[in-house]
N, CA, C and O atoms as a Tinker XYZ file with bonds, in Angstrom:
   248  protein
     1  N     20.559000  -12.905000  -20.845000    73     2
     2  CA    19.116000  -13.029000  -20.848000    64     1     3
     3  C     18.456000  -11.737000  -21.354000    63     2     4     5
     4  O     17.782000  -11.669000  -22.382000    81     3
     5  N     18.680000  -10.886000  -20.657000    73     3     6
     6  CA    18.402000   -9.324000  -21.072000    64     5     7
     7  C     19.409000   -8.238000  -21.394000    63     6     8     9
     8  O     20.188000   -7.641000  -20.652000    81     7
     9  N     19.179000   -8.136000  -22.752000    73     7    10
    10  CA    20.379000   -6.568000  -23.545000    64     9    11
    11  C     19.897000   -5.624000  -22.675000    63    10    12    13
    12  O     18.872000   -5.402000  -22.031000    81    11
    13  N     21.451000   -4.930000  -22.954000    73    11    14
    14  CA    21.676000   -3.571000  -22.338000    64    13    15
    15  C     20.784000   -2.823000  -22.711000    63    14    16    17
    16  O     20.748000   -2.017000  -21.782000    81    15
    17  N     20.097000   -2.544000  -23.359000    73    15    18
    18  CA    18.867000   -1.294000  -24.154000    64    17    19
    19  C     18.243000   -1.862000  -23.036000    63    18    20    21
    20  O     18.410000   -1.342000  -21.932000    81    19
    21  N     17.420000   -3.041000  -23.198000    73    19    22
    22  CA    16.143000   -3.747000  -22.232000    64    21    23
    23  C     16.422000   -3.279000  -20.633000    63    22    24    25
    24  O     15.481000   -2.856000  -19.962000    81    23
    25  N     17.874000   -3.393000  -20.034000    73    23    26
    26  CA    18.131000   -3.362000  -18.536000    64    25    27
    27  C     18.005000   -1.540000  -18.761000    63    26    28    29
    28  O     17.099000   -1.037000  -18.096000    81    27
    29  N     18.479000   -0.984000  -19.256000    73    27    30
    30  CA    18.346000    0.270000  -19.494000    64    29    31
    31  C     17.091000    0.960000  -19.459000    63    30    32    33
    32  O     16.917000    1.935000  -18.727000    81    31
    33  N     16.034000    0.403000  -20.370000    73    31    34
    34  CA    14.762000    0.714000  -20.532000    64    33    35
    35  C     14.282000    0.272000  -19.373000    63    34    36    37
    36  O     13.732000    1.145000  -18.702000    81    35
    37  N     14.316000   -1.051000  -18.809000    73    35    38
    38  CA    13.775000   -1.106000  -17.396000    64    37    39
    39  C     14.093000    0.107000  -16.031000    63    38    40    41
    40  O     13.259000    0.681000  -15.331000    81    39
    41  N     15.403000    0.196000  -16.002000    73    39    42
    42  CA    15.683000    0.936000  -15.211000    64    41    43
    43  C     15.218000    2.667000  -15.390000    63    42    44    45
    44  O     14.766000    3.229000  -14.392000    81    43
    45  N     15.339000    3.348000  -16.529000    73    43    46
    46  CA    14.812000    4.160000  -16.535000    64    45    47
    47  C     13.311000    4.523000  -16.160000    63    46    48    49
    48  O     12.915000    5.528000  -15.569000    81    47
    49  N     12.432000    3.243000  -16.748000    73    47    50
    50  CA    10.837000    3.163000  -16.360000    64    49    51
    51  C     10.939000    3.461000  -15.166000    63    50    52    53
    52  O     10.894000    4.645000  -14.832000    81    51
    53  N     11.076000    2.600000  -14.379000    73    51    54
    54  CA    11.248000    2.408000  -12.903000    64    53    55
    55  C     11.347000    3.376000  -12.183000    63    54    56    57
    56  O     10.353000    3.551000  -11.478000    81    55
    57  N     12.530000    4.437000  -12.004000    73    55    58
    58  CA    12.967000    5.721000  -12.060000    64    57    59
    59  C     11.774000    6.713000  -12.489000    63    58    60    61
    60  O     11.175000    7.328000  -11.608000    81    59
    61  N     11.548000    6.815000  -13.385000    73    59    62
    62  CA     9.598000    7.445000  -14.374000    64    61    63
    63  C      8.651000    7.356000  -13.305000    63    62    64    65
    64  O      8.201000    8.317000  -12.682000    81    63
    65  N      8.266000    5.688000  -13.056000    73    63    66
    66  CA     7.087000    5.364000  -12.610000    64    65    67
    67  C      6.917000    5.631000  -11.078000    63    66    68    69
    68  O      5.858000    6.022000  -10.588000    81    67
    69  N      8.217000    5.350000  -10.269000    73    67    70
    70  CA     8.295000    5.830000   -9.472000    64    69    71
    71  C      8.099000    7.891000   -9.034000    63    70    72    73
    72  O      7.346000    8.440000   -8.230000    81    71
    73  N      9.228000    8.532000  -10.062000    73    71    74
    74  CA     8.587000    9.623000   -9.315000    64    73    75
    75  C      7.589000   10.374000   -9.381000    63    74    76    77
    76  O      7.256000   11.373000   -8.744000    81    75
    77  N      6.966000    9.593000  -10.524000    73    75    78
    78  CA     5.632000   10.033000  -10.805000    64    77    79
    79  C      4.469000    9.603000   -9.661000    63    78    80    81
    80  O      3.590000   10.329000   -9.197000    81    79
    81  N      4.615000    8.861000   -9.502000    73    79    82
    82  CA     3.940000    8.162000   -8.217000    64    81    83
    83  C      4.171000    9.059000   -6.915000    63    82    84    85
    84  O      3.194000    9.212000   -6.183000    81    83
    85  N      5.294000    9.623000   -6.588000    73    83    86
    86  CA     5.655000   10.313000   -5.591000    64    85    87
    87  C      4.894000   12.056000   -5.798000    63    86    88    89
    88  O      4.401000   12.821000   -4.970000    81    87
    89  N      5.043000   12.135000   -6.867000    73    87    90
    90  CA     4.663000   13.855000   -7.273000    64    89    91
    91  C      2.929000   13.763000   -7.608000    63    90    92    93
    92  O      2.248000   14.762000   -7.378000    81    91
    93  N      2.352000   12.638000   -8.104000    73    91    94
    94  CA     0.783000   12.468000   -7.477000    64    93    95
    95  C      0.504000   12.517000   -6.364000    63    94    96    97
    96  O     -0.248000   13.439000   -6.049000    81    95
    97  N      0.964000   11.585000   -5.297000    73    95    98
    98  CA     0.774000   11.248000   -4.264000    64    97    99
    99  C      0.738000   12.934000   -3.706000    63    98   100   101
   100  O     -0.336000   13.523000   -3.583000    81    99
   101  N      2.032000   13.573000   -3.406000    73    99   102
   102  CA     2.520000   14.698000   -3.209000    64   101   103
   103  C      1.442000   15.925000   -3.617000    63   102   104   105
   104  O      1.069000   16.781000   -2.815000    81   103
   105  N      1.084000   15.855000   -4.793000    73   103   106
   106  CA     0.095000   16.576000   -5.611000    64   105   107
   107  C     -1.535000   16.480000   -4.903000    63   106   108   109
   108  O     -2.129000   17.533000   -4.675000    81   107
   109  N     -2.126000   15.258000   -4.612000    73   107   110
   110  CA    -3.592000   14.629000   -3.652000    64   109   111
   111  C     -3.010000   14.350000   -2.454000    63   110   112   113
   112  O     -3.525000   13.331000   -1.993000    81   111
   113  N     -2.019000   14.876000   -1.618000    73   111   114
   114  CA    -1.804000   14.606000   -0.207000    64   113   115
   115  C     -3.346000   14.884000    0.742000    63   114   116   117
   116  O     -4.074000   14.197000    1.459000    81   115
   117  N     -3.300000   16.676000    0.123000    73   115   118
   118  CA    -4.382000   17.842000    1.071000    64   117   119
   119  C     -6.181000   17.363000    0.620000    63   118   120   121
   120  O     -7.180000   17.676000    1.267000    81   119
   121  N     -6.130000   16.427000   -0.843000    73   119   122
   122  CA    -7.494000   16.514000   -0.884000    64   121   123
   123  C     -7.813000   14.601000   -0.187000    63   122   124   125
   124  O     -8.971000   14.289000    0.090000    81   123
   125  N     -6.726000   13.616000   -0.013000    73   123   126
   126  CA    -6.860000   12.539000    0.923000    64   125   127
   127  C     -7.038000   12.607000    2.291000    63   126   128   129
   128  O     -7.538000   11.727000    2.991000    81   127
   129  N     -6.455000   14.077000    2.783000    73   127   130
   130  CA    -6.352000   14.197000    4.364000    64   129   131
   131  C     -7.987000   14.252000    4.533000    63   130   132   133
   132  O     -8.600000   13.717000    5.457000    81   131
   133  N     -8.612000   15.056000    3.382000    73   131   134
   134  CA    -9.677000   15.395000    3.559000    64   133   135
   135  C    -10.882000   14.148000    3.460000    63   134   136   137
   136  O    -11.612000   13.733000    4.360000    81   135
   137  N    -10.781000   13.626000    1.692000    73   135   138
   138  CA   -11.867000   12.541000    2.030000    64   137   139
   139  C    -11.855000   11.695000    2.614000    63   138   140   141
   140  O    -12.966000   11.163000    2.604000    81   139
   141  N    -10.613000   10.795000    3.650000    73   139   142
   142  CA   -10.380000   10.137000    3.990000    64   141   143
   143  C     -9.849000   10.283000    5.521000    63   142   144   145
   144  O     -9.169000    9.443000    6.110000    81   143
   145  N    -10.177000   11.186000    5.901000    73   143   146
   146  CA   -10.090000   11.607000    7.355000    64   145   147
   147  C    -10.535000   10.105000    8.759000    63   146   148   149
   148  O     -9.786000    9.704000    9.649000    81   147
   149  N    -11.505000    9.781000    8.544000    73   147   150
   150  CA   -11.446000    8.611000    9.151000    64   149   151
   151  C    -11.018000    7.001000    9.136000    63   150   152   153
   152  O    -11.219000    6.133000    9.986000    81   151
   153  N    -10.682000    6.968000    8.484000    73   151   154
   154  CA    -9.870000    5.329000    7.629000    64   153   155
   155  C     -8.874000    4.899000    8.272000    63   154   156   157
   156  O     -8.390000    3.841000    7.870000    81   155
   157  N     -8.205000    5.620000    9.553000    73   155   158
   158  CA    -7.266000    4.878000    9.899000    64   157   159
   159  C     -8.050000    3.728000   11.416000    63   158   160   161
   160  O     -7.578000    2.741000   11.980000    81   159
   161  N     -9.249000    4.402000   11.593000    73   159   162
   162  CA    -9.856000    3.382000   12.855000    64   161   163
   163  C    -10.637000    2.171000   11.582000    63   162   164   165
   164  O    -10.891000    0.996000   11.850000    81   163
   165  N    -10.780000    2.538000   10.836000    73   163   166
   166  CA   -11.450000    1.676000    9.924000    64   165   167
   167  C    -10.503000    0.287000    9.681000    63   166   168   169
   168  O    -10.984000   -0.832000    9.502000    81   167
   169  N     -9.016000    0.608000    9.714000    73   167   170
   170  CA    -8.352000   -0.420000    9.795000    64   169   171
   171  C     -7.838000   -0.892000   10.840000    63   170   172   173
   172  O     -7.635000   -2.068000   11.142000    81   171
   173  N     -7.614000    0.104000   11.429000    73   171   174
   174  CA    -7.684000   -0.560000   13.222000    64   173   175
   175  C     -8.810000   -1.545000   13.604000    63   174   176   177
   176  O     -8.430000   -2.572000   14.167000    81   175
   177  N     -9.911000   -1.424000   13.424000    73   175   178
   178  CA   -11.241000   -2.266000   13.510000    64   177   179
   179  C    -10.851000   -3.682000   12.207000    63   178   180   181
   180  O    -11.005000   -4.896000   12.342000    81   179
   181  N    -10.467000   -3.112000   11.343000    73   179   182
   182  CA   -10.781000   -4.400000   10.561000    64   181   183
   183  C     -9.887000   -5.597000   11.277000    63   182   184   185
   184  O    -10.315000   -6.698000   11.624000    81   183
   185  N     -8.070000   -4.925000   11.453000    73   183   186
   186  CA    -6.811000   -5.616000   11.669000    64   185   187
   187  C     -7.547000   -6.366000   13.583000    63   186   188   189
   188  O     -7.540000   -7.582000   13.773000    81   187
   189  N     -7.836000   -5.823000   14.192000    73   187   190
   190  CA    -8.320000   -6.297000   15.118000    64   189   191
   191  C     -9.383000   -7.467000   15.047000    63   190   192   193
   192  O     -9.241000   -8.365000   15.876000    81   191
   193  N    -10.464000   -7.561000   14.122000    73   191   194
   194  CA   -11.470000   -8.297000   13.948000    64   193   195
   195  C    -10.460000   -9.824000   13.257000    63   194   196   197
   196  O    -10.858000  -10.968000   13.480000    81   195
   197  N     -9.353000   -9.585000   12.555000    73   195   198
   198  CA    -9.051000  -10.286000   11.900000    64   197   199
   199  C     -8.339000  -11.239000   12.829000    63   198   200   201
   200  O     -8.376000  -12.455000   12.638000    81   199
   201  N     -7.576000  -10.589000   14.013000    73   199   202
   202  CA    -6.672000  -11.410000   15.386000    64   201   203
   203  C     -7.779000  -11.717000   16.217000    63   202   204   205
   204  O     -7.803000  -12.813000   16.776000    81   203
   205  N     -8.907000  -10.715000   16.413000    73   203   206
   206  CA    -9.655000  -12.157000   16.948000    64   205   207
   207  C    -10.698000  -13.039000   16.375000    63   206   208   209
   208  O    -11.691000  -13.499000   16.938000    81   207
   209  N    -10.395000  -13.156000   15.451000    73   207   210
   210  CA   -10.559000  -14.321000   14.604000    64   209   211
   211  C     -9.841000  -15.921000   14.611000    63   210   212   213
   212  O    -10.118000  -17.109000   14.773000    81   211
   213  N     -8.464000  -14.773000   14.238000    73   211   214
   214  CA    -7.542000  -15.901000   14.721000    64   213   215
   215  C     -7.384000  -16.696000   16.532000    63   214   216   217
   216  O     -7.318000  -17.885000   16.844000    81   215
   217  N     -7.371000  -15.712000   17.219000    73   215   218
   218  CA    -7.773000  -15.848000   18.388000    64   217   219
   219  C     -9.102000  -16.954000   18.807000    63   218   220   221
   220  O     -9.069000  -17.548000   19.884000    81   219
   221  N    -10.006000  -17.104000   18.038000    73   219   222
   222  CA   -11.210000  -17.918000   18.080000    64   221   223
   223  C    -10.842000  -18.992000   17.675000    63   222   224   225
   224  O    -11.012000  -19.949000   18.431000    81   223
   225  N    -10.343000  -19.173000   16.627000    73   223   226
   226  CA   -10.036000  -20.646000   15.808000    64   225   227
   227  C     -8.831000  -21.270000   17.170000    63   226   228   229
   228  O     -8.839000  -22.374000   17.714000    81   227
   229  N     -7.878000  -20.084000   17.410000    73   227   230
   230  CA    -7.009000  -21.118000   18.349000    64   229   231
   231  C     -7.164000  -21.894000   19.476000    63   230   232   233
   232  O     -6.601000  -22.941000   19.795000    81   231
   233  N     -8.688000  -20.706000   20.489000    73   231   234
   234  CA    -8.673000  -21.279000   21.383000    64   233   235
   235  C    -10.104000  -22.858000   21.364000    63   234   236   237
   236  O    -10.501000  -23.904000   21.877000    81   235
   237  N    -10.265000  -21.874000   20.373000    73   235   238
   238  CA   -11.845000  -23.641000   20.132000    64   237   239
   239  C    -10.631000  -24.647000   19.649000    63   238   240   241
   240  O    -11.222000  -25.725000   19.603000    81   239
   241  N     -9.495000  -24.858000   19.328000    73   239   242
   242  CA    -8.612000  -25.834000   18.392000    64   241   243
   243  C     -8.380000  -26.448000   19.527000    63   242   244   245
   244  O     -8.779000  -27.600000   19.691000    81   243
   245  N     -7.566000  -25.645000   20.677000    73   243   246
   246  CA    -7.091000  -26.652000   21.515000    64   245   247
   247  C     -8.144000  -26.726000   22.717000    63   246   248
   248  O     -7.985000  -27.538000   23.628000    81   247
């Protein structure tokens, strides 16, 4: 289905895209801690709103 060049070229990308991704990330660690300092209750609040949600539909169901 796929030549050796193609599995090759995939795999190398992959390998690329990945540690590039890691050495950004790595690179904006100190300026995310910063703008984003509160975002983890932000999803705590959302993930919660979302179970009792579900929570609502189940108990009006039965």
């Amino acid at each position: 289905m796929f030549s050796s060049g193609q599995i090759t070229f995939a795999i190398l990308f992959i390998i690329a895209f990945v540690s590039i991704l890691i050495y950004m990330y790595a690179k904006d660690k100190k300026l995310h801690k910063k703008n984003y300092k509160g975002v983890k209750w932000v999803l705590i609040t959302f993930i919660g709103f979302i179970i009792f949600l579900f929570l609502v539909k189940y108990f009006l169901k039965n």
